[in-house]
PyMOL Python script that loads the backbone (N, CA, C, O; Angstrom):
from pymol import cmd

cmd.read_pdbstr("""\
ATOM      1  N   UNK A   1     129.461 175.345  50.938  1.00  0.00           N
ATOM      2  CA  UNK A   1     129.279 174.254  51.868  1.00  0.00           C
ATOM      3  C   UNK A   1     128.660 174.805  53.151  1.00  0.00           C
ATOM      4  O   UNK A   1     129.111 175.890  53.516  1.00  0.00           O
ATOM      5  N   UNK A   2     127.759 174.280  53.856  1.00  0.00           N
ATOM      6  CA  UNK A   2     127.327 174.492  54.908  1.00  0.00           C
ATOM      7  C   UNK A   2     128.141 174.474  55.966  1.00  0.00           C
ATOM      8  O   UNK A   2     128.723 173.422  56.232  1.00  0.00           O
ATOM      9  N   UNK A   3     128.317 175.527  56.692  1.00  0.00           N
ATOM     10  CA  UNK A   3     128.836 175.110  57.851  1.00  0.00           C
ATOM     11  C   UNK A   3     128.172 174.387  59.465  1.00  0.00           C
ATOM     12  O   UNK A   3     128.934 174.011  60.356  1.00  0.00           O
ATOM     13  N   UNK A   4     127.479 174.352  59.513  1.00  0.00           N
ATOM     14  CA  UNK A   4     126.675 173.743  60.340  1.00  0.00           C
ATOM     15  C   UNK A   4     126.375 172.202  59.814  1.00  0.00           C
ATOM     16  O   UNK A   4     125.422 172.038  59.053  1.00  0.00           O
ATOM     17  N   UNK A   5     127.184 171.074  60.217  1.00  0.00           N
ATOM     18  CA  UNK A   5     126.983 169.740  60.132  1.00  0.00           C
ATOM     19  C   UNK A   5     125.631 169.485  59.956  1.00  0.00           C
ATOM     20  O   UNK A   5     124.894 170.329  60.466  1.00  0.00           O
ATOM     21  N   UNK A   6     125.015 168.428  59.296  1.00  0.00           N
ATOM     22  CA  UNK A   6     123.867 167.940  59.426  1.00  0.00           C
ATOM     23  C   UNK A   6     123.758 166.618  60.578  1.00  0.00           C
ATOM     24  O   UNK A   6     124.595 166.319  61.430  1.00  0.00           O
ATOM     25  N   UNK A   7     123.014 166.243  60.416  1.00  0.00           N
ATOM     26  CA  UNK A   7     122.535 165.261  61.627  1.00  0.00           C
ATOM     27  C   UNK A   7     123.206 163.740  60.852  1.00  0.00           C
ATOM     28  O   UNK A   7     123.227 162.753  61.588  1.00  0.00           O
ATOM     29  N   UNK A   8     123.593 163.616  59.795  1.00  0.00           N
ATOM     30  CA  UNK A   8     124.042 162.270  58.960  1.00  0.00           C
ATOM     31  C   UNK A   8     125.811 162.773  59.405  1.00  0.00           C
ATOM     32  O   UNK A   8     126.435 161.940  60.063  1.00  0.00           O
ATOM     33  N   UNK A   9     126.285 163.633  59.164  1.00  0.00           N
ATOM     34  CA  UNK A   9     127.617 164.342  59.011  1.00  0.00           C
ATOM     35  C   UNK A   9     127.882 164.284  60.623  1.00  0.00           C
ATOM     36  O   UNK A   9     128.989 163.923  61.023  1.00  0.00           O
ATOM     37  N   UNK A  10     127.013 164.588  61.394  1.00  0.00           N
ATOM     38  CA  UNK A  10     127.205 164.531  62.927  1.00  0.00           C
ATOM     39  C   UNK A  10     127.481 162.677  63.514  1.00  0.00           C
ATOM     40  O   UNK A  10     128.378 162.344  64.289  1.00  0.00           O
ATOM     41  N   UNK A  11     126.621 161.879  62.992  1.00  0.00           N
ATOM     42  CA  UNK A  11     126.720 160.403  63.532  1.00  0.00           C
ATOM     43  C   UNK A  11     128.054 160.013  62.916  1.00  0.00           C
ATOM     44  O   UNK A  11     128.863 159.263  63.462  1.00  0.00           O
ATOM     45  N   UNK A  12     128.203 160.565  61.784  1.00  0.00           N
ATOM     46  CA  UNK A  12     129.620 159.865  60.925  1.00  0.00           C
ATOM     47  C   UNK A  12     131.223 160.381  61.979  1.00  0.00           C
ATOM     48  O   UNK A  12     132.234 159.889  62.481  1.00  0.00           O
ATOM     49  N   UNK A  13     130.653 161.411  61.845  1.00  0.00           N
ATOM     50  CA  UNK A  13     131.894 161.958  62.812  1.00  0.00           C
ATOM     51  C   UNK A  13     132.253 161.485  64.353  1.00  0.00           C
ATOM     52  O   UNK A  13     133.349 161.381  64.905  1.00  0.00           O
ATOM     53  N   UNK A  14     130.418 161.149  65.017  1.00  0.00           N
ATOM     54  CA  UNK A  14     130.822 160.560  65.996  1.00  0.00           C
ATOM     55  C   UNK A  14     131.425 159.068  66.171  1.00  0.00           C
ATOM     56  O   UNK A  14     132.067 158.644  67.132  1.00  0.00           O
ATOM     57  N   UNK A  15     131.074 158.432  65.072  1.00  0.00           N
ATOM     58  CA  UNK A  15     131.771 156.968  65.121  1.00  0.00           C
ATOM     59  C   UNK A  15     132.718 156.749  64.936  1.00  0.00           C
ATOM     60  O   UNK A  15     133.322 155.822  65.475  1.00  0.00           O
ATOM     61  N   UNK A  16     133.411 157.898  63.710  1.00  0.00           N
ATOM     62  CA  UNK A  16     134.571 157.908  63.437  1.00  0.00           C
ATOM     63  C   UNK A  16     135.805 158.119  65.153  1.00  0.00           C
ATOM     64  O   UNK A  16     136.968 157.724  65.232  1.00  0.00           O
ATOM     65  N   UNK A  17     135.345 158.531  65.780  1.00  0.00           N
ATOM     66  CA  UNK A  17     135.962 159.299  66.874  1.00  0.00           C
ATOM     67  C   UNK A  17     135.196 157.870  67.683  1.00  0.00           C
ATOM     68  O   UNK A  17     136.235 157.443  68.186  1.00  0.00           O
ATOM     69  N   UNK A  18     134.298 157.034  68.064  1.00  0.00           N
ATOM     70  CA  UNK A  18     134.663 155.918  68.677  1.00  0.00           C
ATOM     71  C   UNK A  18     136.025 154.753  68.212  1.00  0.00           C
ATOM     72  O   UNK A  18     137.025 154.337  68.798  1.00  0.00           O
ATOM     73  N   UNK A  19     135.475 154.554  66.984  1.00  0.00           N
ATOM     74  CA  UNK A  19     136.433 153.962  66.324  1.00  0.00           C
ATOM     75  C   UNK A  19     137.940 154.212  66.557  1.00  0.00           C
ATOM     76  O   UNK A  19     138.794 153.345  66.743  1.00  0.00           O
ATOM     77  N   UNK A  20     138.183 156.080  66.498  1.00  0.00           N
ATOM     78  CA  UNK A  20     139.796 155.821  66.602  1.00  0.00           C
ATOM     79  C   UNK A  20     140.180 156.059  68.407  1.00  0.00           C
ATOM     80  O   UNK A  20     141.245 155.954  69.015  1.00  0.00           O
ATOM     81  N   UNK A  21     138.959 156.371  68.810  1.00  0.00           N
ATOM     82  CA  UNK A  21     139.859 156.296  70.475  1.00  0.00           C
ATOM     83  C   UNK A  21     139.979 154.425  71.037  1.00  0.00           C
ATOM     84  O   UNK A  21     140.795 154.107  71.903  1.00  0.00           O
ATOM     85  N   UNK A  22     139.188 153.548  70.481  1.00  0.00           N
ATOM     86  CA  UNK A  22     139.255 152.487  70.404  1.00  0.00           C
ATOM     87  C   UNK A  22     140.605 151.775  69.603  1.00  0.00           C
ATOM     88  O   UNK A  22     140.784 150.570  69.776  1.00  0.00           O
ATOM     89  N   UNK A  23     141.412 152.434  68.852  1.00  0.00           N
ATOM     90  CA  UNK A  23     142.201 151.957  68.151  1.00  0.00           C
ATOM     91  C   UNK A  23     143.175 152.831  68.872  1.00  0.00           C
ATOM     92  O   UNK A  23     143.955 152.216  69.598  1.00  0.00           O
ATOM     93  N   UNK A  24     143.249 153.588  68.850  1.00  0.00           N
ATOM     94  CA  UNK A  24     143.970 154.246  69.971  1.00  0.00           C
ATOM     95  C   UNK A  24     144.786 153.472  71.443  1.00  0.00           C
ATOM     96  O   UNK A  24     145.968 153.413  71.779  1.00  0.00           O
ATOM     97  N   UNK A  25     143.374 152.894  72.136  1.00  0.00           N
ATOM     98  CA  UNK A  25     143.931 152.467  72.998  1.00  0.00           C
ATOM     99  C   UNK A  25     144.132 151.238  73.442  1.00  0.00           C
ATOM    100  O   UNK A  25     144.298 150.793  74.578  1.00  0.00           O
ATOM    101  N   UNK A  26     144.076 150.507  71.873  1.00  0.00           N
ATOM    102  CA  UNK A  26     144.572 149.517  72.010  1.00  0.00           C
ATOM    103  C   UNK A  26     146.012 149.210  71.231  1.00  0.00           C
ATOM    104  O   UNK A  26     146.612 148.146  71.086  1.00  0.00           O
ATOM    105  N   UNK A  27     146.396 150.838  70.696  1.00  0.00           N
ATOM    106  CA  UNK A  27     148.377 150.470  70.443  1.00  0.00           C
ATOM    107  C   UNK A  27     149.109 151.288  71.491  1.00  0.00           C
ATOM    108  O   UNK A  27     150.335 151.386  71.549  1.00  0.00           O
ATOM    109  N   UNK A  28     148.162 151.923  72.394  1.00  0.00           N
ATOM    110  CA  UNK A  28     148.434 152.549  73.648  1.00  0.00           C
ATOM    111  C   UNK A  28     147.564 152.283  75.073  1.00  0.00           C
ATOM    112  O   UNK A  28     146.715 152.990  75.616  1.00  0.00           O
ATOM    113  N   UNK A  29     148.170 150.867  75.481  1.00  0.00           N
ATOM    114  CA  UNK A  29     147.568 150.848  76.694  1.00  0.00           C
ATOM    115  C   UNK A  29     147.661 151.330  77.744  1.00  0.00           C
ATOM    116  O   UNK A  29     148.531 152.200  77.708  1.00  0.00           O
ATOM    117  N   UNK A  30     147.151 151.219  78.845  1.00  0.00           N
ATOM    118  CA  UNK A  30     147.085 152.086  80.095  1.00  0.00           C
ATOM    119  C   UNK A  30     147.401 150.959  81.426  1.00  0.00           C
ATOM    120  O   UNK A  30     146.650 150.229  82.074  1.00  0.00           O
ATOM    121  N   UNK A  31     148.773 151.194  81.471  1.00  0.00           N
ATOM    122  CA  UNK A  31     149.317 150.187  82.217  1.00  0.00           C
ATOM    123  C   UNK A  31     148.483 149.960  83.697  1.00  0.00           C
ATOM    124  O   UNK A  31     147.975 151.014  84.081  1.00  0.00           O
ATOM    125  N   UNK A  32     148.256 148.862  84.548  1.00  0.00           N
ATOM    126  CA  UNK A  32     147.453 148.299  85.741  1.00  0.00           C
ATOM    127  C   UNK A  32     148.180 149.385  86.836  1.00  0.00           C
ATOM    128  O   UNK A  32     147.557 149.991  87.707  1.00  0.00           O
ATOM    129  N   UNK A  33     149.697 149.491  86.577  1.00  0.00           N
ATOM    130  CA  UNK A  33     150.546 149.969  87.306  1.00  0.00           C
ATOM    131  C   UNK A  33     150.109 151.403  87.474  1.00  0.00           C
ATOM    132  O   UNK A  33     149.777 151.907  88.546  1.00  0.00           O
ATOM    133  N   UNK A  34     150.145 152.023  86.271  1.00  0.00           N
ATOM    134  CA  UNK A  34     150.052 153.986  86.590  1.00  0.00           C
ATOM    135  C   UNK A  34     148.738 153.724  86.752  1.00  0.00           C
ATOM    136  O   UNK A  34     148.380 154.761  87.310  1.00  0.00           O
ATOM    137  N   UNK A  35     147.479 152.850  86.618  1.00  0.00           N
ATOM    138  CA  UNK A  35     146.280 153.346  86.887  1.00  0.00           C
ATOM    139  C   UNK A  35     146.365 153.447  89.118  1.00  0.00           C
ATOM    140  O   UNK A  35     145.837 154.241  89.897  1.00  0.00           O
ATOM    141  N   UNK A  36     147.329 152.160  89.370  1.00  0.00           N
ATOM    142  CA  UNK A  36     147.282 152.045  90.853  1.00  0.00           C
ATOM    143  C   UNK A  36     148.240 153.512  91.566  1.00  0.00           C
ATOM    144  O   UNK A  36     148.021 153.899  92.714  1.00  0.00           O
ATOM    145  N   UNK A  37     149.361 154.226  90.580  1.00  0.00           N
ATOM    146  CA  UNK A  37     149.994 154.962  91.322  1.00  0.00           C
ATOM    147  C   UNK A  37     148.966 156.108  91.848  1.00  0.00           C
ATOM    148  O   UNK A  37     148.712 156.567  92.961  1.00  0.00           O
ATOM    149  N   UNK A  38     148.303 156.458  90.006  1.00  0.00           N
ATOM    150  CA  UNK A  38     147.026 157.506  89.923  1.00  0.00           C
ATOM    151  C   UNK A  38     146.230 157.235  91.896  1.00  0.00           C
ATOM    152  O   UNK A  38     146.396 157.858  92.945  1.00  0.00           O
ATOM    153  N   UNK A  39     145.552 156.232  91.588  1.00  0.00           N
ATOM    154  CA  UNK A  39     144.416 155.790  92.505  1.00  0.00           C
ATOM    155  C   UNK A  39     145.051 156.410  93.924  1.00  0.00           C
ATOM    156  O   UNK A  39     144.562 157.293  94.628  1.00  0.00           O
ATOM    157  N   UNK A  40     146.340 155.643  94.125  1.00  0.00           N
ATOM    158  CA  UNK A  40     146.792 155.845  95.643  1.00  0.00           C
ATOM    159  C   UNK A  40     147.183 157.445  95.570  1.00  0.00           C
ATOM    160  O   UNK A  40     147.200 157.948  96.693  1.00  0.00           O
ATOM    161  N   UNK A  41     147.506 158.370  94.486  1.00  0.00           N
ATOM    162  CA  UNK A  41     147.445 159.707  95.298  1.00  0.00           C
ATOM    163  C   UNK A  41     146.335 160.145  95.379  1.00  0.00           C
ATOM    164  O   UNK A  41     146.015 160.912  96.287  1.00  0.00           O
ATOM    165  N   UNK A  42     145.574 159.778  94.514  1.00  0.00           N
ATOM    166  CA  UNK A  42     144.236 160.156  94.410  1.00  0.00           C
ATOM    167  C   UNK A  42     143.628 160.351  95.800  1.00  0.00           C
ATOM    168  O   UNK A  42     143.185 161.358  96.351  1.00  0.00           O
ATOM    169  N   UNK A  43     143.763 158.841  96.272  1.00  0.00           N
ATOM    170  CA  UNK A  43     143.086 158.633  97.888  1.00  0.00           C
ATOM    171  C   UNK A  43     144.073 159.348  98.694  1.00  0.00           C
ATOM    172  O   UNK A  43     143.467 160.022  99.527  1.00  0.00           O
ATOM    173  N   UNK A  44     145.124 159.461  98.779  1.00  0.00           N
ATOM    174  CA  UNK A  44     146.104 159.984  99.963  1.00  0.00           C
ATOM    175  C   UNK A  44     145.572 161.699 100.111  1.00  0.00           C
ATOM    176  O   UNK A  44     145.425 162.268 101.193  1.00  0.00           O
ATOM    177  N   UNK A  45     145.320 162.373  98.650  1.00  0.00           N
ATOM    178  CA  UNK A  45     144.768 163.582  98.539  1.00  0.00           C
ATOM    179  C   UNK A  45     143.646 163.524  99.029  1.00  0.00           C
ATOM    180  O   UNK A  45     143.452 164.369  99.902  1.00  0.00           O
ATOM    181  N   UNK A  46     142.621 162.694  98.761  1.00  0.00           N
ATOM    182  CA  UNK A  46     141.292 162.828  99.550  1.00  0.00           C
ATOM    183  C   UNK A  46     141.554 162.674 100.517  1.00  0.00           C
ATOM    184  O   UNK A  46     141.070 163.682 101.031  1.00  0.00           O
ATOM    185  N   UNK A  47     142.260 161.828 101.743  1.00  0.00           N
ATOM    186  CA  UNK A  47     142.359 161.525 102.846  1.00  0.00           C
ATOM    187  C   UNK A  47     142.695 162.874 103.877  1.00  0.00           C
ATOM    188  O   UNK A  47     142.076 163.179 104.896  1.00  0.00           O
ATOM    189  N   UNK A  48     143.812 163.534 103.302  1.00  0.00           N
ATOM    190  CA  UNK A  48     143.993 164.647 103.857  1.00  0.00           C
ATOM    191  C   UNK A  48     143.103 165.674 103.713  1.00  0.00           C
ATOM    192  O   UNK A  48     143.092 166.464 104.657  1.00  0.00           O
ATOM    193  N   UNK A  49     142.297 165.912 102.739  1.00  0.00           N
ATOM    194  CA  UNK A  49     141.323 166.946 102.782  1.00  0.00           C
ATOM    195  C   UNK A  49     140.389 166.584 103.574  1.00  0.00           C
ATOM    196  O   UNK A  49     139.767 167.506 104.102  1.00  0.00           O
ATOM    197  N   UNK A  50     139.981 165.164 103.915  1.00  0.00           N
ATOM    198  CA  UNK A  50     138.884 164.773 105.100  1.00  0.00           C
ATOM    199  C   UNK A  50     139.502 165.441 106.504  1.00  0.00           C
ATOM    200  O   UNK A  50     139.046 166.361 107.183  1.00  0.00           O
ATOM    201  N   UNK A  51     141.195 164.315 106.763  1.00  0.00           N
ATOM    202  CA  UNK A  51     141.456 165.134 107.746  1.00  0.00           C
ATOM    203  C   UNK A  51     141.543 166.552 108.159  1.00  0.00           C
ATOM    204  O   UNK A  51     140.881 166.840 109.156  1.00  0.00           O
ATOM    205  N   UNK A  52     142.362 167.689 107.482  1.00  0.00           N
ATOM    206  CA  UNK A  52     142.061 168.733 107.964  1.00  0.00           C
ATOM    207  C   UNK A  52     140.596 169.526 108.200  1.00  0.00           C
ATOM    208  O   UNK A  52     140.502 170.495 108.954  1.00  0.00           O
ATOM    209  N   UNK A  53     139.411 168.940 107.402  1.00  0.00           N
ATOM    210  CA  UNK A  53     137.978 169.352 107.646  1.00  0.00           C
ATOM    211  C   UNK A  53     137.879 168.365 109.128  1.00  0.00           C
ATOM    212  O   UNK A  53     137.148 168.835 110.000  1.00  0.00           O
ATOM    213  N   UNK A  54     138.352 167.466 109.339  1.00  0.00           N
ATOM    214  CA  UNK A  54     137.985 166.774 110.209  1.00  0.00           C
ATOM    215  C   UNK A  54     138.579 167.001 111.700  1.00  0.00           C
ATOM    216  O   UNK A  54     138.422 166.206 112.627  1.00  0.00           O
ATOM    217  N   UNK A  55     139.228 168.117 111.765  1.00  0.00           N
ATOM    218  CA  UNK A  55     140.665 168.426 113.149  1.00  0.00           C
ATOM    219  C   UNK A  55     140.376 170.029 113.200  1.00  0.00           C
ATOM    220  O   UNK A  55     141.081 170.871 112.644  1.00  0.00           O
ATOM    221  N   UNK A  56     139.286 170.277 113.920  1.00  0.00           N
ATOM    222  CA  UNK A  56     139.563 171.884 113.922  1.00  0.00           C
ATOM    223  C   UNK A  56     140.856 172.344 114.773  1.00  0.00           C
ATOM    224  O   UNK A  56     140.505 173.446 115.195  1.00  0.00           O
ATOM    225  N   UNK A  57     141.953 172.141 115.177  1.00  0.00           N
ATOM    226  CA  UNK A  57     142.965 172.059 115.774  1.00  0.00           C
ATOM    227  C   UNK A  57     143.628 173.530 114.646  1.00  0.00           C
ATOM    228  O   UNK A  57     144.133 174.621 114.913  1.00  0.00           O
ATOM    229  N   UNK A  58     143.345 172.941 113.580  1.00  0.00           N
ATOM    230  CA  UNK A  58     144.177 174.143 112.301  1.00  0.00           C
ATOM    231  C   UNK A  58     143.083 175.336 112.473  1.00  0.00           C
ATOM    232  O   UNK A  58     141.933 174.936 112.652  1.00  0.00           O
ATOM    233  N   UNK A  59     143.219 176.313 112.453  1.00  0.00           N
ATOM    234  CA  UNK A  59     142.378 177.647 112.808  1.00  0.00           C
ATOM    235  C   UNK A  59     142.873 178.607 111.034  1.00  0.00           C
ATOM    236  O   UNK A  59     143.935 179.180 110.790  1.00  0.00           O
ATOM    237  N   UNK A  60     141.932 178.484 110.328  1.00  0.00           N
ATOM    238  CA  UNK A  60     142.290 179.134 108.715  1.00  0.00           C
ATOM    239  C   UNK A  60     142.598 180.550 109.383  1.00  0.00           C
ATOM    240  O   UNK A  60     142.229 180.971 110.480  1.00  0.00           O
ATOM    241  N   UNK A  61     143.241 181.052 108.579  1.00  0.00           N
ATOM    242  CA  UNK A  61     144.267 182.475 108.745  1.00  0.00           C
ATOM    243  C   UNK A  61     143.491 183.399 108.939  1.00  0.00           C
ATOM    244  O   UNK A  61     142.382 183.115 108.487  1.00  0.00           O
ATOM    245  N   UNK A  62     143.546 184.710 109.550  1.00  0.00           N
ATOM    246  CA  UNK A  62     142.718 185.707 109.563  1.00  0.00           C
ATOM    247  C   UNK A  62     142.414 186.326 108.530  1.00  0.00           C
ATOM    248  O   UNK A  62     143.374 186.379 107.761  1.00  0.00           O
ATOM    249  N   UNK A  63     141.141 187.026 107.999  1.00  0.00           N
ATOM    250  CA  UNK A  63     141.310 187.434 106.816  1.00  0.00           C
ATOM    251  C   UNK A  63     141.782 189.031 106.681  1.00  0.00           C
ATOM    252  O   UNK A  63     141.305 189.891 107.422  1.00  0.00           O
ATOM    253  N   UNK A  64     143.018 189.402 105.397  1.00  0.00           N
ATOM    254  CA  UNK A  64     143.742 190.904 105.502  1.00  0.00           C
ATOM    255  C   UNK A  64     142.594 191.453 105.460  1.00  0.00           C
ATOM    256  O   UNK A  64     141.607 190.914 104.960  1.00  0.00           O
ATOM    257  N   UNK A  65     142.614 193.048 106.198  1.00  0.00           N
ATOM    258  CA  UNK A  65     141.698 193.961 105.554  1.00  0.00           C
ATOM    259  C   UNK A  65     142.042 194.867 105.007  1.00  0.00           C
ATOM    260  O   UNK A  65     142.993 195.522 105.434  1.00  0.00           O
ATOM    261  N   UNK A  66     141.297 195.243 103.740  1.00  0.00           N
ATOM    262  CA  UNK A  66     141.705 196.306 102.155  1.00  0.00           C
ATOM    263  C   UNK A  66     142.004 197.448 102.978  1.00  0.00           C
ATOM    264  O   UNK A  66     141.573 197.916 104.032  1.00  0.00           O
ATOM    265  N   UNK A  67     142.833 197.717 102.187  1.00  0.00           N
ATOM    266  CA  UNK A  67     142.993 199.581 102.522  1.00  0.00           C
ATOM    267  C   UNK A  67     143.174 200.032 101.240  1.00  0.00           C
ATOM    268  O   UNK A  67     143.324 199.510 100.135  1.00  0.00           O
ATOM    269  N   UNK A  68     143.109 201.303 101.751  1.00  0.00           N
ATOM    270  CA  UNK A  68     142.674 202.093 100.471  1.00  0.00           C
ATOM    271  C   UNK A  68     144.037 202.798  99.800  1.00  0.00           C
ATOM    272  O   UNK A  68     144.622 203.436 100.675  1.00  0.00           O
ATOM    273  N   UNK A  69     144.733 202.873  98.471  1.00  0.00           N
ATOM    274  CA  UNK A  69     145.516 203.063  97.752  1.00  0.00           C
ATOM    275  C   UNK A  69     145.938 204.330  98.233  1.00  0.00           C
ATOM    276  O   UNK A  69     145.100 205.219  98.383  1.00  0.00           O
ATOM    277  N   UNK A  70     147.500 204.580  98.573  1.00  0.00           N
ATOM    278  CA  UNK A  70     147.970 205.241  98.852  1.00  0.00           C
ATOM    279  C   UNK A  70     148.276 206.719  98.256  1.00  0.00           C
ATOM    280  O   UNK A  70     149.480 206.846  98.036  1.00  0.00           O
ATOM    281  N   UNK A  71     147.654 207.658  97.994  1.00  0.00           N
ATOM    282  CA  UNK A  71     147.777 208.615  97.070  1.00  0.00           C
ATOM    283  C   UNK A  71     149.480 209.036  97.110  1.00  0.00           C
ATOM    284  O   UNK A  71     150.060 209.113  98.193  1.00  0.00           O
ATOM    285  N   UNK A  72     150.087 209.255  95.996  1.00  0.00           N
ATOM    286  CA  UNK A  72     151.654 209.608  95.977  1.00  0.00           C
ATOM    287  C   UNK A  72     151.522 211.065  96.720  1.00  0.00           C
ATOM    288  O   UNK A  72     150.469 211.664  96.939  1.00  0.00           O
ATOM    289  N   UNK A  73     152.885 211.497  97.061  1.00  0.00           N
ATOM    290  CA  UNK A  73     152.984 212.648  97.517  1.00  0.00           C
ATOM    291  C   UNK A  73     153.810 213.325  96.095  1.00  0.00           C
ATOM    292  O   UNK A  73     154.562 212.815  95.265  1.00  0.00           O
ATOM    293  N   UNK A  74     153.089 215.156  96.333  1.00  0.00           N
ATOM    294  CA  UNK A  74     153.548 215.830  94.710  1.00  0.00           C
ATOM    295  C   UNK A  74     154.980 216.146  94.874  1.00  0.00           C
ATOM    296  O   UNK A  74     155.616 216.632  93.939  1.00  0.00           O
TER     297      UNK A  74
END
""", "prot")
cmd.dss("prot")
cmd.show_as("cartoon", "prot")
cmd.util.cbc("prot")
cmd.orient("prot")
């Protein structure tokens, strides 16, 4: 058998896979409710990443500088 799908074997497979995410989600819906909880952290997370780009008031941390590995003593 070939392993490399053909182009007939490729469309079959892709419909098959419309078909069952379509059947899918219609014995598993996606309640109005968790799509609104999703949304509002969604935005509350964006909101704060605007603000802190938006308030240079916060000063990002200094950056450490490397040092070099301590050789053991013999």
């Amino acid at each position: 058998m070939d392993e490399n799908f053909n182009q007939k074997d490729q469309l079959a497979l892709h419909e098959f896979s419309v078909r069952y995410r379509l059947a899918y989600a219609k014995q598993h819906p996606i309640l109005q409710q968790n799509l609104d909880t999703v949304t509002q952290a969604v935005r509350d997370q964006y909101e704060q990443e605007m603000d802190a780009k938006r308030s240079p008031s916060v000063e990002p941390p200094e950056p450490t500088q490397e040092r070099e590995p301590e050789e053991p003593e013999p």
